[in-house]
MDAnalysis code that builds the backbone (N, CA, C; Angstrom):
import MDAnalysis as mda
import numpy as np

u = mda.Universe.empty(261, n_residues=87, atom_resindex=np.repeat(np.arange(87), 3), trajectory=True)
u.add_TopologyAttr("name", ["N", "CA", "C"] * 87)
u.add_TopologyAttr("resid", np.arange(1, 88))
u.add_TopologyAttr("resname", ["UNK", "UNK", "UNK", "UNK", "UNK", "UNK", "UNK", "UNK", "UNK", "UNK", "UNK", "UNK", "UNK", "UNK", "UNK", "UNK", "UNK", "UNK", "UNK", "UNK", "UNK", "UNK", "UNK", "UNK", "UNK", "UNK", "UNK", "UNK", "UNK", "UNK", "UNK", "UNK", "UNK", "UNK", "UNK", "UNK", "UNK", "UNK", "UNK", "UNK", "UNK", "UNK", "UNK", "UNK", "UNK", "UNK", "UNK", "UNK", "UNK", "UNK", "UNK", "UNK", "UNK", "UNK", "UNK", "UNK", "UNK", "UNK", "UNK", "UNK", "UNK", "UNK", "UNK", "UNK", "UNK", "UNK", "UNK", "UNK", "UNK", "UNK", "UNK", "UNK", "UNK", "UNK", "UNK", "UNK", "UNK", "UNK", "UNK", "UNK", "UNK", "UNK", "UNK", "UNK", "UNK", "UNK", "UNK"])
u.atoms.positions = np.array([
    [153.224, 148.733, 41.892],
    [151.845, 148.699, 41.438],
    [151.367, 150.138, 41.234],
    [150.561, 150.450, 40.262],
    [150.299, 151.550, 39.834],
    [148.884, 152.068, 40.732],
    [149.087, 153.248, 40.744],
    [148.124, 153.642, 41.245],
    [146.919, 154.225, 40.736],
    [145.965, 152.982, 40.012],
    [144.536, 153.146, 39.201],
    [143.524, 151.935, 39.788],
    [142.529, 152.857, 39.850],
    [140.966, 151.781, 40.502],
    [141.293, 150.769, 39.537],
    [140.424, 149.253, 39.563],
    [140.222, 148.314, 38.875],
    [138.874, 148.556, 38.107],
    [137.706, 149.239, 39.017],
    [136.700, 149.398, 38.702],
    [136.861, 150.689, 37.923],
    [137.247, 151.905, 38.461],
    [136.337, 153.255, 37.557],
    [137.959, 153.561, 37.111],
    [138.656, 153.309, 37.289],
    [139.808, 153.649, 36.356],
    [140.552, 155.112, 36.949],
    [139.906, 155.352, 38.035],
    [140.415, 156.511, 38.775],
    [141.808, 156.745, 38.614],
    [142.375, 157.473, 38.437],
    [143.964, 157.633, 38.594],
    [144.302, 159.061, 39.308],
    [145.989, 159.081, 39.337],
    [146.373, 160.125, 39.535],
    [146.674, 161.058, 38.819],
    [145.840, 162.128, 39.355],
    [146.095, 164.109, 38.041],
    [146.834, 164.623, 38.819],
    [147.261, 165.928, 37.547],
    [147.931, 166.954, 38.415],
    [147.138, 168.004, 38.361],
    [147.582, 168.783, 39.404],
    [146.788, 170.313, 39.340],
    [147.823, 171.016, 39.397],
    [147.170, 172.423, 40.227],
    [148.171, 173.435, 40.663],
    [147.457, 173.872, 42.128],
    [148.303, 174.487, 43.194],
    [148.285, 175.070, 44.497],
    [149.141, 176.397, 44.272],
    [148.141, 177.051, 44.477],
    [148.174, 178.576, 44.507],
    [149.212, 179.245, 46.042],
    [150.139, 179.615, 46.364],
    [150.926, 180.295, 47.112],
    [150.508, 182.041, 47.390],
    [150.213, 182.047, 48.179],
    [149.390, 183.559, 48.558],
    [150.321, 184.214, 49.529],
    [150.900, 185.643, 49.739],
    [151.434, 185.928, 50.859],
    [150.684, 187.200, 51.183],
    [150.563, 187.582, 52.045],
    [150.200, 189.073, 52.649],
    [149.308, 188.653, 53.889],
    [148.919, 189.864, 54.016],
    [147.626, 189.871, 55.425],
    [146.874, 190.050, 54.844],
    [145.274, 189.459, 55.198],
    [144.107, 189.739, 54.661],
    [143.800, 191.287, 55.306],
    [142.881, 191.811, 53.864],
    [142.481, 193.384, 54.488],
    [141.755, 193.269, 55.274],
    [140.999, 192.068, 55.609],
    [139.843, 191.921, 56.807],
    [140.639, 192.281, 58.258],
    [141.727, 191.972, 58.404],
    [142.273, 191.849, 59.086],
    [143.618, 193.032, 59.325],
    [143.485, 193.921, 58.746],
    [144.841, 194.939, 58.638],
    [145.551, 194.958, 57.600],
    [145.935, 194.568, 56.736],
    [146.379, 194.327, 55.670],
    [146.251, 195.112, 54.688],
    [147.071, 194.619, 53.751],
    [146.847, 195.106, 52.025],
    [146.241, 194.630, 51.222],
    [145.796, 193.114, 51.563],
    [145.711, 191.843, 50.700],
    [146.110, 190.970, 50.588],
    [145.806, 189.807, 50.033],
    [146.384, 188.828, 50.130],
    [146.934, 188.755, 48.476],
    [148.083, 188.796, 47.728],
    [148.579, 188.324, 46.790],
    [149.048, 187.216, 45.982],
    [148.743, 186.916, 45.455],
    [149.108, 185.434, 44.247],
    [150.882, 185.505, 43.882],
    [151.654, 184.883, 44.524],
    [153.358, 184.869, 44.423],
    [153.198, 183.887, 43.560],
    [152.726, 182.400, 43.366],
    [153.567, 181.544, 42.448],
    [152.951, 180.922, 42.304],
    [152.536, 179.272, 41.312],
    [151.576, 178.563, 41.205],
    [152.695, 177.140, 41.368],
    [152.410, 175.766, 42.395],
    [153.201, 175.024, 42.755],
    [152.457, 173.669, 42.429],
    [152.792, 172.754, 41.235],
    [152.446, 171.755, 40.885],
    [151.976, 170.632, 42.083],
    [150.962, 169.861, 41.879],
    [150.487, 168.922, 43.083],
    [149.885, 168.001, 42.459],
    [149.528, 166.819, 43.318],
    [149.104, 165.316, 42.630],
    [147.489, 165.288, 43.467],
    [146.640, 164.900, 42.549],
    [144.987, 164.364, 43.455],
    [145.388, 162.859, 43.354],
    [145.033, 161.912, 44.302],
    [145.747, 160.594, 44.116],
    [144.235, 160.072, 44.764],
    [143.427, 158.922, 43.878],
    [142.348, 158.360, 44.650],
    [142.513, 157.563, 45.345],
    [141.380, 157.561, 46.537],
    [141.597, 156.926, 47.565],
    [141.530, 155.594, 47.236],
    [142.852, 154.560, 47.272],
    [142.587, 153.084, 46.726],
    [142.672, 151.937, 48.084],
    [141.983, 151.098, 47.746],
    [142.464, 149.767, 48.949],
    [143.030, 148.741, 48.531],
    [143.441, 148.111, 48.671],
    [143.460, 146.474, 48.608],
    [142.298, 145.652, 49.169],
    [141.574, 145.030, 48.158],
    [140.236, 144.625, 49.107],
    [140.133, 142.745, 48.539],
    [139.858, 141.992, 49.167],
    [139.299, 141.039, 48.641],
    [137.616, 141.138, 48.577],
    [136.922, 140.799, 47.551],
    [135.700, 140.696, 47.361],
    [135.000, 139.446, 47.390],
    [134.149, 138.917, 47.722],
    [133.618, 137.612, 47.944],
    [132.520, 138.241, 46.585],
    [132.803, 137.206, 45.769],
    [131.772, 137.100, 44.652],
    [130.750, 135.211, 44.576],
    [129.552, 135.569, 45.058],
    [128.985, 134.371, 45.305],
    [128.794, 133.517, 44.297],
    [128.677, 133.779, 43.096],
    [128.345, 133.083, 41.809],
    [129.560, 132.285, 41.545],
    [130.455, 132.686, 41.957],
    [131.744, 131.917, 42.043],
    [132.388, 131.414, 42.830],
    [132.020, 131.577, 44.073],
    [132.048, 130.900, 45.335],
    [133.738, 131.433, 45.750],
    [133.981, 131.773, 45.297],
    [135.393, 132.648, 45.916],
    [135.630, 134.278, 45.802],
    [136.800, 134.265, 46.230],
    [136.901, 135.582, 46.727],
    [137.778, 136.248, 45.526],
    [137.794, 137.758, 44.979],
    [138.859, 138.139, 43.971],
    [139.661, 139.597, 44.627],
    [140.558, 139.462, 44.594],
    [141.638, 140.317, 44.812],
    [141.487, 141.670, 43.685],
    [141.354, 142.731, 44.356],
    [141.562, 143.830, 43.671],
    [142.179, 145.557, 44.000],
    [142.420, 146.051, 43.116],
    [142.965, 147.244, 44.282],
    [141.654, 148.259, 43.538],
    [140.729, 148.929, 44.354],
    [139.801, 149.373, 44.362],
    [139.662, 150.805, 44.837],
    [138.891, 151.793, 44.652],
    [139.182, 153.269, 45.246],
    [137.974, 153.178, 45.766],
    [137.594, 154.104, 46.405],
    [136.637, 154.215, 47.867],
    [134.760, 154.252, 46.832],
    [135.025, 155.061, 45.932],
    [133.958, 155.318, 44.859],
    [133.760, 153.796, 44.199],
    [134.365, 153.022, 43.777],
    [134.622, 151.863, 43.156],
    [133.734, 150.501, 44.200],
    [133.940, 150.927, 44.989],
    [133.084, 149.704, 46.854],
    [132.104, 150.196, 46.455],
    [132.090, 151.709, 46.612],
    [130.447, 152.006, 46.404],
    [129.192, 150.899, 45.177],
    [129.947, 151.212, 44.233],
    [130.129, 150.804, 43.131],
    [129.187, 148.760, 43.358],
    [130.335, 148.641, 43.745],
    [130.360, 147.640, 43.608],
    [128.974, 146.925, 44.571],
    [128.643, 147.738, 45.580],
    [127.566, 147.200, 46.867],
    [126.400, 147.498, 45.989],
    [126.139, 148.949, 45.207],
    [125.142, 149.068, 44.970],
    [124.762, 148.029, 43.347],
    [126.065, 147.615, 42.606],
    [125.341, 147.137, 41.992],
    [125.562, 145.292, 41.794],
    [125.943, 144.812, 43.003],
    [126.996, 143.489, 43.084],
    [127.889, 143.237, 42.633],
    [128.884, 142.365, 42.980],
    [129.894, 142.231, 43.044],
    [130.461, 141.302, 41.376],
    [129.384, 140.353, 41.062],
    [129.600, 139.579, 40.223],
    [129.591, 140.639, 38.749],
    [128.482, 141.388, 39.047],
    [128.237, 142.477, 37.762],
    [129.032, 143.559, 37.789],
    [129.672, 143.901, 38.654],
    [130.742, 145.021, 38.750],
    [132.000, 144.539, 38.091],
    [131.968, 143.677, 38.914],
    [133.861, 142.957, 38.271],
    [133.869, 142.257, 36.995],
    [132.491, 142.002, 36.693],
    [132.158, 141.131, 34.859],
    [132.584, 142.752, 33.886],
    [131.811, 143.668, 34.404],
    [132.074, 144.688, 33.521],
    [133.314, 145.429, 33.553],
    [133.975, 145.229, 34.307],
    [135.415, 145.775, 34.676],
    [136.276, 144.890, 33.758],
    [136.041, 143.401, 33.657],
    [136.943, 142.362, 33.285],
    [138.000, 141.912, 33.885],
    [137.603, 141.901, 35.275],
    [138.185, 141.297, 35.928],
    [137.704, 139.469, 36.093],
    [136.951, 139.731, 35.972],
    [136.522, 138.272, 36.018],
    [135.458, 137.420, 34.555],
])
């Protein structure tokens, strides 16, 4: 299963992480220097959640990211997942 919200479509990017070596001059040093730039993943925070949608009297299965709940409380459950197309 892939790793994307149902609701906001969140996925996984890449960036970069910066590798620094030296001593800070605060501290004795020369500086701190920029050696290399090392590829990395932001991955959103997802759940597995069941949702109880009342208009339908059951519950829907979704994999959801933490922003996406939000989402979904503030604007219900039936109107969140209608506009998603999940339901």
């Amino acid at each position: 299963m892939s790793r994307v919200c149902s609701i906001t479509g969140a996925r996984v990017s890449t960036g970069r992480r910066i590798h620094r070596s030296g001593l800070a001059k605060k501290k004795g040093g020369v500086g701190r220097h920029v050696t290399k730039t090392v590829k990395r993943q932001f991955k959103p925070n997802l759940r597995d959640k069941r949702i109880w949608v009342p208009e339908l009297g059951r519950y829907v299965r979704v994999r959801i990211s933490a922003r996406g709940l939000k989402t979904v409380n503030k604007n219900g459950a039936y109107k969140t997942l209608k506009e998603a197309g999940l339901i």
